[in-house]
C-alpha positions in Angstrom: 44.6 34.7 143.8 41.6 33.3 145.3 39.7 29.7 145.4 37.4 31.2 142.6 40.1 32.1 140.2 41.7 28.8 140.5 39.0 27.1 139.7 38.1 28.5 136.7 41.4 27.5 135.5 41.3 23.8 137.1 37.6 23.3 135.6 38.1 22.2 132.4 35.2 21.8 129.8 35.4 19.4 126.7 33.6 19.9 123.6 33.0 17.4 121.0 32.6 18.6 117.4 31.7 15.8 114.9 30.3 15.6 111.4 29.1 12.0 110.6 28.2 10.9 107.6 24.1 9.5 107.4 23.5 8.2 103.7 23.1 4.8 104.7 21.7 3.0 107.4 24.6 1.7 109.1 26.0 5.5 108.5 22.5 6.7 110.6 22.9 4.1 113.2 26.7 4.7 113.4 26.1 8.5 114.2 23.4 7.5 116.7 25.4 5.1 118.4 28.1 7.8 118.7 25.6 10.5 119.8 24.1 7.5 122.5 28.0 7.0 123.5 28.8 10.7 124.3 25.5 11.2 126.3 26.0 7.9 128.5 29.3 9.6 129.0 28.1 12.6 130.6 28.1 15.1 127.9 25.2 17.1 126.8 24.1 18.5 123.5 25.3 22.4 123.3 24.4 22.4 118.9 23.2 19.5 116.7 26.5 18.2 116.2 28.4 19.5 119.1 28.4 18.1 122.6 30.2 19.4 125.6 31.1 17.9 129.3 32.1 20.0 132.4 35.2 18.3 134.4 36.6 19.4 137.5 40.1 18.9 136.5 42.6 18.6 133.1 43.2 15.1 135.0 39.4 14.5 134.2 38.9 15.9 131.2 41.6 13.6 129.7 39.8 10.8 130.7 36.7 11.8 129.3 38.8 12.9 125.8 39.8 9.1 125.5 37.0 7.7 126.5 35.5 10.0 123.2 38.6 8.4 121.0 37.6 5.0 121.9 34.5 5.4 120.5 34.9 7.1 117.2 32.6 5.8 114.2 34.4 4.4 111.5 33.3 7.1 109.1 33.3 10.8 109.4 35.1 13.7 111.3 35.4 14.2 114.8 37.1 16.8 117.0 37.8 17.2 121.0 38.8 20.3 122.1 39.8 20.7 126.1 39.1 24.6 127.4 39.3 26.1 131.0 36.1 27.1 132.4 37.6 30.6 132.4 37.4 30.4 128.5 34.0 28.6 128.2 33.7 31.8 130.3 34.3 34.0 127.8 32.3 32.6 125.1 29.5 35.1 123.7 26.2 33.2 122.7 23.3 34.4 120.7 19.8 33.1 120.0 19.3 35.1 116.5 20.5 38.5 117.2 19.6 38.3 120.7 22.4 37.5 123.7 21.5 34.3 124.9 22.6 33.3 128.7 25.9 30.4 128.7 25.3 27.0 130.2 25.6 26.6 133.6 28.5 25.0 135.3 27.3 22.0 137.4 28.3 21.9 140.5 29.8 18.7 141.6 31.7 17.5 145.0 34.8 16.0 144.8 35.2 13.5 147.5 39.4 12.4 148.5 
């Protein structure tokens, strides 16, 4: 197997998928704080209510899934999911009815 191939396996993505409640105005500024939370953290809107972080290892991705739980809003529904950049791989998106191109995976260096 080579470097590549590992990789994609090692890389891990996390996706955040949340639906927040926004009837009041401590709901709205509980969402926003939560939103303002994930994006401090490195994670980058992908949809309205779904968020998504590139991590070079499961090791990191862990770290990044807590950091998510130790922020949750009071109210509302929030879900992590933790996926190999092989599967993020496979993921077919679509703007309309047209194939739209996938994120790119940032490149980042690892320093020991």
């Amino acid at each position: 197997m080579n470097y590549t191939a590992i990789n994609q396996y090692r890389i891990m993505w996390v996706l955040v998928f949340f639906d927040l409640p926004t009837e009041s105005k401590k709901q709205r500024k509980a969402a926003s704080r939560f939103r303002k939370q994930l994006i401090a953290d490195g994670f980058s809107m992908f949809q309205f209510s779904i968020y998504m972080r590139n991590c070079p290892s499961r090791e990191n991705a862990d770290v990044h899934s807590k950091r998510v739980k130790n922020c949750l809003p009071e109210y509302g529904h929030v879900g992590v999911l933790k996926i190999t950049d092989k599967q993020f791989g496979m993921m077919e998106l679509f703007y309309s009815r047209k194939p739209k191109d996938k994120p790119k995976t940032v490149q980042q260096l690892e320093l020991f």
